[in-house]
N, C-alpha and C positions, 0 to 999 in steps of 0.2 A: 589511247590504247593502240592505236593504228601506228607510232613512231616506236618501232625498234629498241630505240634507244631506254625508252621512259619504264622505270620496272611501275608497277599498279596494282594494288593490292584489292582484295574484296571488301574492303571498309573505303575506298576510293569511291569506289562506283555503287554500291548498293548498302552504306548504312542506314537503319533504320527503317528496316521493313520488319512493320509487328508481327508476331506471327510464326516470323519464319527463322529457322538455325541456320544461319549463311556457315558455307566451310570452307574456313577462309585460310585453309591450307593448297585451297584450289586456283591456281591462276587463272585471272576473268579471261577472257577469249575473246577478240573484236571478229566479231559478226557482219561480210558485208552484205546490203541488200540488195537484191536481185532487182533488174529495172528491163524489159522487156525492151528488144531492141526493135519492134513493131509495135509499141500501145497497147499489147494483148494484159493479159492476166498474169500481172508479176510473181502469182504462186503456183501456175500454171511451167512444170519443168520439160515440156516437150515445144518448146519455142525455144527461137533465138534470145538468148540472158545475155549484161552484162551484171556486174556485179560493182558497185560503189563500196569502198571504203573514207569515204567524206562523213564529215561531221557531221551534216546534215541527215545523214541517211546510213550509218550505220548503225549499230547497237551493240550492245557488250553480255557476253553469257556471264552469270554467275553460279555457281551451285549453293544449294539447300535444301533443308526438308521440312516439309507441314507436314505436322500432323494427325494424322486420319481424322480426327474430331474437330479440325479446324476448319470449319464449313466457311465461318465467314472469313476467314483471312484467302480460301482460293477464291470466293466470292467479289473481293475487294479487289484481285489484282486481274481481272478480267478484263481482256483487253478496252481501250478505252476508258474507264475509271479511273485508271493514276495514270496520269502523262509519264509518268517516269518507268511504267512498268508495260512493256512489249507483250509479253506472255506470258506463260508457265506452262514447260511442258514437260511430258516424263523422261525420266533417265533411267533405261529399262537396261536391267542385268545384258550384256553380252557375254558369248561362251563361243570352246570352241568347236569344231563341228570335228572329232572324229570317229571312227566305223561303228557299224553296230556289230552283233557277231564276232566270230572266232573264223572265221574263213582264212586259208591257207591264202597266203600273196600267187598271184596269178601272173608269172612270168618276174623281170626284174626292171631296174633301171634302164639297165641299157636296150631291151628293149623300148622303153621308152625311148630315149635316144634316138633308136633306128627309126621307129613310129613318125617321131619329128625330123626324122633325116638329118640330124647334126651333123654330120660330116656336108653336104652340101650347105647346109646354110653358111657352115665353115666360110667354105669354098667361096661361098659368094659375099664376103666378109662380113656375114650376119652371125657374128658371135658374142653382144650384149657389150665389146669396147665398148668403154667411155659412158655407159646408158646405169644410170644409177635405179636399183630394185628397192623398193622402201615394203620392208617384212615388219606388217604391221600386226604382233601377236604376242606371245607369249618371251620372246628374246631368243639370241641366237650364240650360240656358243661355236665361236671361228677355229677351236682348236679340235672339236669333233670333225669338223667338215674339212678341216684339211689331213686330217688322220684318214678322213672314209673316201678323198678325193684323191689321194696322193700329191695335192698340190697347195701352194699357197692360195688364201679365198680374200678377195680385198674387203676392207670394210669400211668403210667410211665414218668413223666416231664425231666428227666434228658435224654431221649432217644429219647424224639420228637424232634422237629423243626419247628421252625417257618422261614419264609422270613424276607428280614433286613427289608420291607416297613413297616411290621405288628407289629402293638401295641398289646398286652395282655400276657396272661401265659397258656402253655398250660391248655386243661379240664375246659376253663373260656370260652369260647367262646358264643355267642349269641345262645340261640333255633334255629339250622337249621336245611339245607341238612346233614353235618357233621355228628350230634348229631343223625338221624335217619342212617344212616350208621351205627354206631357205634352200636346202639340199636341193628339192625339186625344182625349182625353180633355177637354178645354176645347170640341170640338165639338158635347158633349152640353148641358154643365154652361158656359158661356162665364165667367158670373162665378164659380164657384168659386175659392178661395186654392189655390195649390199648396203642397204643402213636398216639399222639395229631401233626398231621400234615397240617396247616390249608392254604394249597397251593390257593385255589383256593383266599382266601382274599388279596392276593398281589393284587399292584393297577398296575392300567395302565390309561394314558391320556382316559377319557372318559368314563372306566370301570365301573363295580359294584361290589356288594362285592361276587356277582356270579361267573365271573369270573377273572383268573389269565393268567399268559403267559409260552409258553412252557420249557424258560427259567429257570423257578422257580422250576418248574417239573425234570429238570435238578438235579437242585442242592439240592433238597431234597432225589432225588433217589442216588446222592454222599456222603449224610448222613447218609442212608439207611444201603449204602454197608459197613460206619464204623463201624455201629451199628451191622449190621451182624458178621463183623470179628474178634468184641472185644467177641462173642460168643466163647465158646470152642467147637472147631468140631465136635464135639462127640455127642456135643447137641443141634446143631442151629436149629430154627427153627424161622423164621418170617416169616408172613403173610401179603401180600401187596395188600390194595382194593381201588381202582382207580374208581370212578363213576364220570368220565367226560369223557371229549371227545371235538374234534372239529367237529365245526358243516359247517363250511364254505371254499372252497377253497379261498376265498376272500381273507385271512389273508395268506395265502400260496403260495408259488412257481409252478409254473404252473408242472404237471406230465413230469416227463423227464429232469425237470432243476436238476442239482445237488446241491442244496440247496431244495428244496423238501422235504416237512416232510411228507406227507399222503400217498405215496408210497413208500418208499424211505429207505431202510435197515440200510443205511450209513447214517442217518439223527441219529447228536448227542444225542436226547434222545432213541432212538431205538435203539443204542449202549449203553446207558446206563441200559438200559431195557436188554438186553442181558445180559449183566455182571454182573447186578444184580442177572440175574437166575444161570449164570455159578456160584456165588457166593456162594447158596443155595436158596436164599427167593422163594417163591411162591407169584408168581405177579397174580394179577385180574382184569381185565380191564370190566366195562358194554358194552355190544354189542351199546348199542347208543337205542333212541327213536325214531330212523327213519324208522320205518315199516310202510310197504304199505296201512295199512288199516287206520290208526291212526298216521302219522305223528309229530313229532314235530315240530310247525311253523317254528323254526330258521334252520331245515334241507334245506342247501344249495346245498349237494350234490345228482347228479341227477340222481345219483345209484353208486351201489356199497359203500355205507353209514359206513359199519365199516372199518375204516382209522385207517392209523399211527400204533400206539401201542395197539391201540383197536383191531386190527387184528394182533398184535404180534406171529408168532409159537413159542415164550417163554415166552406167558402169557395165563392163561383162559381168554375165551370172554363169555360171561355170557349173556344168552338171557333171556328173562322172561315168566313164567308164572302164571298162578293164581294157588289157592289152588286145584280148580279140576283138573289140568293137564293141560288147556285149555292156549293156547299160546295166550299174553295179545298183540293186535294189532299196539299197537308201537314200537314192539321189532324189530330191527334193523335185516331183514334179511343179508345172504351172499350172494355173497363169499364176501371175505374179501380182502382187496387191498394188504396186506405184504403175507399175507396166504391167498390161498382160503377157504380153510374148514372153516369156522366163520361162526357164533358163534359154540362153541367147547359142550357147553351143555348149559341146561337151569336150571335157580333157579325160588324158588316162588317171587312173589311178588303184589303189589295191596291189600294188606291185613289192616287192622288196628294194628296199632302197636306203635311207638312210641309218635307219639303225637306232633312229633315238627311243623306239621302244624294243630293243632286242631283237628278237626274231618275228617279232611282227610286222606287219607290212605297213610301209607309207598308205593310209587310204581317207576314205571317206573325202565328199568332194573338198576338203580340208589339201588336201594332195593335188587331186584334178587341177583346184584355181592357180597355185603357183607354179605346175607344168605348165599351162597357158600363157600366165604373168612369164615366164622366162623364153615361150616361141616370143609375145610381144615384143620383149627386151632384145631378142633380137634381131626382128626388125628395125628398131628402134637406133640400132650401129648405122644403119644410113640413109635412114628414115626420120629424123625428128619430127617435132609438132607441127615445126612449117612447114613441110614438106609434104607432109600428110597428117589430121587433125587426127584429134584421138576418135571423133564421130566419124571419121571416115575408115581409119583404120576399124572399128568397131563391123560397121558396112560390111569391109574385104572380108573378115574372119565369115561373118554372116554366109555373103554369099559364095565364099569358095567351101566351107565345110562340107565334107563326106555326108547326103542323107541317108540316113539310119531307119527310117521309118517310112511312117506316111508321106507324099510327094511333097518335100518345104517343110515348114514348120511345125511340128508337133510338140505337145507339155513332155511327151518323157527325154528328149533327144534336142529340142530346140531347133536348128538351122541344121543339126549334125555336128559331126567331129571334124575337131582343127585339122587342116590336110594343107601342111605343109607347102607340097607342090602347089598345089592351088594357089595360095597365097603368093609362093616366089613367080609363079607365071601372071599372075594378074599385076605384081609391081614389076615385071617386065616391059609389060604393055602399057602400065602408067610411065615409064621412065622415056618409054617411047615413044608417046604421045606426047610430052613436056620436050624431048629435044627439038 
């Protein structure tokens, strides 16, 4: 699984488990295992990781489904019981997070712009050259955004990915969630590359083309880490913007089972989220649209609302707010279920901007995370991994953020809002310190 080369079918690697409907339309995914560069606790994600992909020590995802009545087939595959079987854990519906309400947009784009001072970051050749954005959602249509930019929008085809269910070509994809992602996030970073990653359209019995399954999310983040590696080290830099989220324990393993994704460290995509950061990329997850004032209907959970990877301590969690500072009421307080401190900072959003719903506005933290995902990308122009890790970049945004609140960290604002300045005078004084 681990050779490139070798295509591997789900009758390869997992024929013959009773029980279960393997779907073997799904490419298995090599999974590598996490190994504690101190002896601590390998499913323990707040230590130093490396990550193995050796024989020995990896494993291979495959999808299927038991059904509700087959008590002894999840009985059977309990870890330990079949040497051949790792786990089983949920693969809970993802969606994607936008506004709730009818609320007028609250200034525009270019406000934003100003917000992030793009004209200096300009200046200071922090404009997303060269630094590849990976819009992991619903797909991005490159002929809206050069009609609403007035310019051409690169995109990189040969670097995206698509799921096996999904019909089209990257940067072809329908006016949507995607396509306003992608817009906001070019606000920060303008020349950054996009890649066209349209996760959320994989199907599922009964779905929409809203959303996908955690699965998928998998095996595009194994895409991710090749696209990363075929980088030369010297210069990597991807930018990872994730605007979904699960909205339901429904679709999930109740807190405590070991198949558990919404708490759960050792839940296979939160291993792959880690490896992805040990790799280099900068991952960005939206805080979710389930804040207290302004809920989103489909918010199931009855608190504690940013789950799984959206509370990652090896991603941003991205809370929102509007142009004047003002924290927009669907923004997904903390703590967060993997990490408590969530959301990590806040971006803008609720503005008028790209236009893929008409006259409604870019919003919900769905908007916030890929303004953010595009200040990173541009730092990212002369900044790469080696230069500054994605945990330390992670750090700067922290401590130069605008606070909004309580003195430092608070659930509804996090660290405060990205500040620009902040950030370019602190890699001032790193650059000076390193000559």
């Amino acid at each position: 699984m681990a050779d490139p080369g070798r295509a591997v079918t789900t009758a390869d690697v997992a024929d013959g488990l009773p029980g279960v409907e393997l779907d073997t339309g799904f490419t298995p995914v090599a999974l590598p295992r996490p190994v504690p560069a101190t002896g601590g606790d390998p499913l323990s994600l707040n230590q130093p990781l490396r990550f193995s992909l050796a024989a020995e020590d990896a494993s291979v995802l495959v999808r299927g489904t038991i059904s509700d009545d087959e008590v002894a087939t999840r009985v059977a595959m309990l870890p330990g019981l079949r040497p051949d079987v790792v786990g089983v854990f949920s693969d809970p519906v993802i969606e994607t997070s936008p506004t709730c309400g009818g609320d007028a947009p609250v200034g525009s784009w270019r406000d934003v712009a100003r917000l992030l001072d793009v004209p200096r970051l300009t200046a200071e050749g922090l404009d997303g050259s060269g630094v590849a954005v990976a819009v992991v959602d619903t797909g991005v249509n490159v002929d809206h955004l050069t009609s609403k930019l007035g310019r051409d929008v690169p995109l990189d085809a040969a670097r995206s990915w698509l799921p096996a269910t999904v019909p089209g070509r990257p940067g072809e994809f329908p006016v949507d969630h995607g396509t306003m992602c992608a817009f906001d996030a070019l606000i920060g970073a303008p020349a950054a590359t996009l890649l066209d990653l349209p996760l959320l359209r994989s199907t599922r019995p009964g779905g929409s083309v809203m959303d996908g399954l955690l699965s998928d999310a998998v095996a595009a983040f194994a895409h991710l880490r090749d696209v990363l590696a075929a980088q030369p080290e010297a210069s990597r830099a991807l930018v990872v913007n994730n605007s979904w989220g699960s909205f339901s324990p429904e679709w999930d393993f109740p807190v405590g089972h070991p198949g558990n994704y919404s708490d759960n460290g050792a839940h296979p995509f939160n291993l792959m989220v880690a490896s992805l950061d040990q790799a280099g990329a900068d991952i960005l997850f939206a805080a979710g649209n389930c804040g207290r004032d302004c809920p989103d209907g489909r918010c199931a959970f009855t608190e504690r609302p940013i789950t799984g990877a959206n509370s990652h301590p090896r991603a941003l969690s991205i809370g929102g707010v509007d142009v004047r500072g003002e924290r927009v009421g669907y923004s997904s307080q903390g703590p967060g279920r993997l990490t408590e401190r969530k959301p990590d900072v806040c971006a803008y959003t609720h503005f008028a901007g790209s236009g893929a719903y008409g006259d409604e506005p870019d919003s919900g933290t769905s908007a916030a995370a890929p303004v953010a995902a595009g200040l990173v990308a541009a730092v990212r122009t002369r900044w790469p991994a080696s230069r500054l890790s994605p945990a330390q970049l992670r750090a700067l945004l922290r401590r130069t953020a605008e606070d909004r609140s309580t003195v430092g960290f608070d659930y509804d604002y996090g660290y405060g809002i990205v500040d620009p300045a902040g950030i370019l005078a602190a890699l001032r004084r790193r650059a000076r310190s390193a000559a």
